[in-house]
C-alpha positions as CSV (number, residue, x, y, z in Angstrom):
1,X,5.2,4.8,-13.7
2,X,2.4,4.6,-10.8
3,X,1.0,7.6,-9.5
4,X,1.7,9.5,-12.0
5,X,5.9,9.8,-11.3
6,X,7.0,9.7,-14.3
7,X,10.4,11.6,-14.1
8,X,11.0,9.3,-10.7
9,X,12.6,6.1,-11.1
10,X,10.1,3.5,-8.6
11,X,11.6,0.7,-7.3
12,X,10.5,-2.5,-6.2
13,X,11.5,-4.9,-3.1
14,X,13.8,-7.5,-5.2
15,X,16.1,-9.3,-2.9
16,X,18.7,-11.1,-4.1
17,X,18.9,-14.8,-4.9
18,X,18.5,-16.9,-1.5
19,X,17.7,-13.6,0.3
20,X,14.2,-14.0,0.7
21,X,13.5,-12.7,4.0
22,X,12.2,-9.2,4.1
23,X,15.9,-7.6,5.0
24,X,18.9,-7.2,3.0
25,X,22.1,-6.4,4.3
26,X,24.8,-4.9,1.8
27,X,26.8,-1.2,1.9
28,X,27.5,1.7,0.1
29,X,30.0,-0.2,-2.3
30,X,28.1,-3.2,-3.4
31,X,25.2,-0.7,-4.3
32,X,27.7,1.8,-6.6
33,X,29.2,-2.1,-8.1
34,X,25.5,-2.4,-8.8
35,X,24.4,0.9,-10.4
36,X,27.2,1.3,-12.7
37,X,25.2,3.3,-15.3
38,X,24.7,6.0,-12.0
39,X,21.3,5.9,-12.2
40,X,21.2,6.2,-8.1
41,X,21.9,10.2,-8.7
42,X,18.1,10.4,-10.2
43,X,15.0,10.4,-8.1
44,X,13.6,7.2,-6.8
45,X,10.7,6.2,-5.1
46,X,11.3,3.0,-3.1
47,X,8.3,0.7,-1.6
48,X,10.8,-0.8,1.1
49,X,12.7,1.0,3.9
50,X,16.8,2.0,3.2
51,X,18.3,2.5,6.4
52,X,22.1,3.3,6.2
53,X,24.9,4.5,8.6
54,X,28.5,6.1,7.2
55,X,30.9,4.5,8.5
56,X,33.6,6.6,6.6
57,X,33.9,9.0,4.3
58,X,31.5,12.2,3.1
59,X,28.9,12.5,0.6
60,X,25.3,13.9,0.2
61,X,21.8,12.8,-0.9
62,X,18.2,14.8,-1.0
63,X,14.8,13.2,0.2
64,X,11.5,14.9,-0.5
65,X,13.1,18.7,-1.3
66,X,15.9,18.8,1.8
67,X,19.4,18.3,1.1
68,X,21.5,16.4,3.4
69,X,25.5,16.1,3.6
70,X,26.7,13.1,4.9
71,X,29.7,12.3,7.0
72,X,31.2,9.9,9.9
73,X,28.4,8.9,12.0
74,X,25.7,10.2,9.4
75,X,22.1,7.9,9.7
76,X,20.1,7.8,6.8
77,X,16.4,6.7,7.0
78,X,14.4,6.6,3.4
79,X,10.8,5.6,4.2
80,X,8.4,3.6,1.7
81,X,7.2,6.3,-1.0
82,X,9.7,9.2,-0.3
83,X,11.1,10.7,-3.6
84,X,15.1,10.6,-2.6
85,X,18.4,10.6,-4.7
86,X,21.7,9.3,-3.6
87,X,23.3,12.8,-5.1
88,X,26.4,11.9,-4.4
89,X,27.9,8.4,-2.3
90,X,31.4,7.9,-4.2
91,X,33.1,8.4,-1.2
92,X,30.9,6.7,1.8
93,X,31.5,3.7,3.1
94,X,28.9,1.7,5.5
95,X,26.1,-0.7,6.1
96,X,22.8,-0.3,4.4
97,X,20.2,-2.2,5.0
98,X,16.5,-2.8,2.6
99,X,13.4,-4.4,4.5
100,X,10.1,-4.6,3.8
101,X,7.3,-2.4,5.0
102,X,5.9,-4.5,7.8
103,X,9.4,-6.6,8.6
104,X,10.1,-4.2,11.3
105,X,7.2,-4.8,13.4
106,X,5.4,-2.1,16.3
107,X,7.0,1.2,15.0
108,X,7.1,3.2,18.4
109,X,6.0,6.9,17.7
110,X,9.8,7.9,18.2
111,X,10.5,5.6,15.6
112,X,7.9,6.4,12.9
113,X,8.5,10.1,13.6
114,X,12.4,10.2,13.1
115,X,13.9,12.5,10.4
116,X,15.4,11.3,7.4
117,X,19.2,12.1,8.5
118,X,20.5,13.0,11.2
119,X,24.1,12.5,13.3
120,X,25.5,9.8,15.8
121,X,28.6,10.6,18.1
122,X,31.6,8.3,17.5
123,X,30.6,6.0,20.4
124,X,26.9,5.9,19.4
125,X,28.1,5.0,15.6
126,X,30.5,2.7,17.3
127,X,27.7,0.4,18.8
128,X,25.4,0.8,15.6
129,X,27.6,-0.5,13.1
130,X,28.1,-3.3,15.9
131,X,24.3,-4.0,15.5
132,X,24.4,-3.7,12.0
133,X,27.5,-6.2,12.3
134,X,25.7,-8.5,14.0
135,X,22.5,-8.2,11.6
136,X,24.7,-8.6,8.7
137,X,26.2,-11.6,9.4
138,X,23.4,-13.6,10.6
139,X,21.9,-12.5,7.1
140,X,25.0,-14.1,5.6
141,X,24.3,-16.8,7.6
142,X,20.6,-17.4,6.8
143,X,21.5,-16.9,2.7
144,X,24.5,-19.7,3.1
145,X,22.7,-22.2,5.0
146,X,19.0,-22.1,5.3
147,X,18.2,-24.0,7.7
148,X,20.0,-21.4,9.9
149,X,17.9,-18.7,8.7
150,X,15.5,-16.9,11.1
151,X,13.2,-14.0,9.9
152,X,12.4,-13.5,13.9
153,X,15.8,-13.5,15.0
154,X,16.8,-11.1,11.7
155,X,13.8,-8.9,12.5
156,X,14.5,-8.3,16.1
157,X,18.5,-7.4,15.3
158,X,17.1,-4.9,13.4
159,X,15.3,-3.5,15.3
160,X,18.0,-3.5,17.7
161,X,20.0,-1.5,15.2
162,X,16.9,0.7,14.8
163,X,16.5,1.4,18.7
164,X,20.5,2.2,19.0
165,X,20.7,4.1,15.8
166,X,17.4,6.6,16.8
167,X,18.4,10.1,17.1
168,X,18.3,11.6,20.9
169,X,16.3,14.1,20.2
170,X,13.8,16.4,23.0
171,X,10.2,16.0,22.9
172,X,8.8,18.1,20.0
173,X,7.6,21.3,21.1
174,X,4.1,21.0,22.9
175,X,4.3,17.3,23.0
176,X,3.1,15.3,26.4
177,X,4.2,12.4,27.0
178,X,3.3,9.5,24.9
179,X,2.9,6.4,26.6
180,X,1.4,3.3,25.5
181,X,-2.0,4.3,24.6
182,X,-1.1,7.6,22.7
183,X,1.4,5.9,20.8
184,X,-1.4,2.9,19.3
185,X,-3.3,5.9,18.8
186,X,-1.2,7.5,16.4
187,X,0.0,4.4,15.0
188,X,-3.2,3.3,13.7
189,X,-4.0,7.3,12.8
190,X,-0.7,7.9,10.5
191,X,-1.7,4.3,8.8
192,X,-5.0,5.4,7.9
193,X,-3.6,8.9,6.7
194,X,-1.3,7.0,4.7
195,X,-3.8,5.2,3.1
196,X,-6.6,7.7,2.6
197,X,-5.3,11.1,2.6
198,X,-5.8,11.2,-1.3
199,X,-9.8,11.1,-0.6
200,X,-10.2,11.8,3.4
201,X,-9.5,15.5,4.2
202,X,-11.6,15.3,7.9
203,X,-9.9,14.4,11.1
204,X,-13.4,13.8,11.6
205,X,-13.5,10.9,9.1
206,X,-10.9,9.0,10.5
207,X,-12.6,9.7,13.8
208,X,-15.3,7.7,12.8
209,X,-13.4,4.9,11.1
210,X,-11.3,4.3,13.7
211,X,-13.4,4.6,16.6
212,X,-12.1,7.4,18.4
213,X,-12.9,11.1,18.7
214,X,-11.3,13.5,17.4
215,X,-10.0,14.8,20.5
216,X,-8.0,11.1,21.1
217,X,-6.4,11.4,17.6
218,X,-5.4,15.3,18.2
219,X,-4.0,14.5,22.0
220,X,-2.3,11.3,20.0
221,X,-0.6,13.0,17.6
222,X,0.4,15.8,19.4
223,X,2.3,13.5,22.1
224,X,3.9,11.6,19.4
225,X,4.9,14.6,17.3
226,X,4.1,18.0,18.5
227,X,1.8,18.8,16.1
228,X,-2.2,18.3,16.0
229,X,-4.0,15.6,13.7
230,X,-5.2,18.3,11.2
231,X,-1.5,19.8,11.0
232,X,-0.2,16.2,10.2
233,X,-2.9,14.8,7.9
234,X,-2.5,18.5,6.1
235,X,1.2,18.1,5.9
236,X,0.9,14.6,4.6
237,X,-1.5,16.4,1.6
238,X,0.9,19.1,1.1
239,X,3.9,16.9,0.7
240,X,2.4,14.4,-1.9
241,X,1.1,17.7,-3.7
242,X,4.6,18.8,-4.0
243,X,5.8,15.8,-5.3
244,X,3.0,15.6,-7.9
245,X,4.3,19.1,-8.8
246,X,7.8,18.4,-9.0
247,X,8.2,15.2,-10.4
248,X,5.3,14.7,-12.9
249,X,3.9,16.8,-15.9
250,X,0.8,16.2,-14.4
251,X,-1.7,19.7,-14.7
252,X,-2.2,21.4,-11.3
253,X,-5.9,20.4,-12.3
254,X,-4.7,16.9,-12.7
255,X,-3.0,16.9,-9.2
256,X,-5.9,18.4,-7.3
257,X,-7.8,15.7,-8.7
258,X,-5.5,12.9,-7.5
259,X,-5.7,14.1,-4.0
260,X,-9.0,14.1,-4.0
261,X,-10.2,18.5,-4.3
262,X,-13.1,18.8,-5.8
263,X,-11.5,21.7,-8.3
264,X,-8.2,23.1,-8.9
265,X,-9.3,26.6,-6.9
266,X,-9.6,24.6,-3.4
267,X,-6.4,23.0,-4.2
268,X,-4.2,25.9,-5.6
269,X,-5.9,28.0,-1.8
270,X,-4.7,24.9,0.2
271,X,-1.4,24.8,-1.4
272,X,-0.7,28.4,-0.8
273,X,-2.0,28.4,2.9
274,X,0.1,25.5,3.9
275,X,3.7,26.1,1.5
276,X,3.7,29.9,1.2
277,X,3.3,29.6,-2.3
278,X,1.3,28.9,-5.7
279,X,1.5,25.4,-7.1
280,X,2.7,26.7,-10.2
281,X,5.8,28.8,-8.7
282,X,6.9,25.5,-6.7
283,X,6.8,23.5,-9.4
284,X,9.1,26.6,-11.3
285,X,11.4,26.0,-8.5
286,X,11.6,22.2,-8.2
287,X,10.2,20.5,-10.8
288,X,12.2,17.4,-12.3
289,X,10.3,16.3,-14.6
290,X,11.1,16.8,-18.8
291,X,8.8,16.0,-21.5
């Protein structure tokens, strides 16, 4: 498996036959008809987006070390590379919907930012599944007759479902508002953290590669998420450290060295400055992974 995940099941954008359009529309059932063999109770690394609503019914799931219970009017957001687990579905019902990284274009701040679960009142729910009505059966649409098919038109109803679906939440604590600027800002800063964290440990490097200074990506990133660039780029460490730890046999050695320390020492220090605790005793407590 890549990155070294080898008790975590990674799975690949493969839409089915004449649903080539960077979204797929299905729901809670057609993916338990699919996975007969259950294998959606083990940890799984998708490289596309899962956004899902319940519609019906209660169940639960886990992504990246927090358990969630589902219910009516439960949102579920799994994000490219999160380690998640559908622990248990057999009674939701609902929408879900896979899309490429990259289908949903200009992720606002609010957006990129959202949690993983969260809850929608009945009326809220109400007008998302509408949008995810709507998005669904233009997909049908576009798979039964091509010529009908529109990625743009697709790609805006999602993100119509996206914007109606986002949790109404309060400014994080600290945050100013974002506006236009700050939110490019920290777009183009979480990309490149995304991409580099594993060998750029500097807000200072980014800085540089970006064009900006180190005050713009900290006033950025504190707008679009209360926190400062460090905090973020050091959380974004932490949590691929954690899932090196729990979900690969990997050596705490062997994980510093993916994420770019220098020795285990600095890596075992920064571990226990930012999660409380030693590498070793978190992977005691969460590992998954079985020889």
């Amino acid at each position: 498996m890549e990155n070294g995940h080898t008790a975590v099941r990674q799975l690949r954008y493969l839409p089915a036959v004449g649903a080539t359009y960077g979204v797929e529309v299905l729901d809670f059932a057609a993916l338990r008809a699919m996975d007969a063999e259950r294998r959606r109770i083990q940890p799984q690394r998708p490289d596309f987006h899962v956004f899902a609503l319940v519609a019906s019914g209660r169940g639960s799931h886990e992504a990246d070390f927090h358990g969630y219970r589902l219910q009516e009017g439960s949102a579920v957001w799994i994000r490219p590379g999160m380690v998640h687990r559908w622990s248990g579905i057999d009674g939701c019902d609902g929408p879900l919907v896979l899309f490429r990284p990259g289908f949903l274009p200009g992720l606002t701040a609010a957006e990129a930012t959202a949690p993983a679960c969260w809850h929608l009142d009945r009326q809220r729910l109400s007008l998302a599944l509408l949008a995810a009505g709507h998005l669904g059966s233009e997909h049908d649409a576009a798979v039964r007759t091509p010529r009908l098919a529109s990625p743009a038109l697709l790609s805006h109803l999602l993100a119509a479902l996206i914007l109606r679906a986002l949790p109404e939440a309060p400014a994080p604590s600290g945050a100013t508002p974002s506006g236009d600027r700050h939110t490019e800002v920290f777009r183009a800063y979480r990309a490149a953290v995304e991409e580099h964290f594993t060998d750029r440990h500097q807000v200072a490097d980014y800085a540089r590669a970006l064009g900006y200074d180190v005050r713009t990506l900290t006033r950025a990133t504190r707008a679009a998420t209360g926190t400062g660039a460090k905090a973020f780029l050091d959380q974004r460490v932490l949590l691929e450290a954690k899932r090196l730890l729990a979900h690969t046999d990997l050596p705490v050695g062997g994980c510093a060295r993916r994420l770019g320390f220098r020795d285990a020492g600095n890596f075992t220090t920064f571990f226990r400055r930012q999660a409380g605790t030693s590498p070793a005793a978190w992977r005691t407590a969460y590992g998954t992974h079985r020889p």
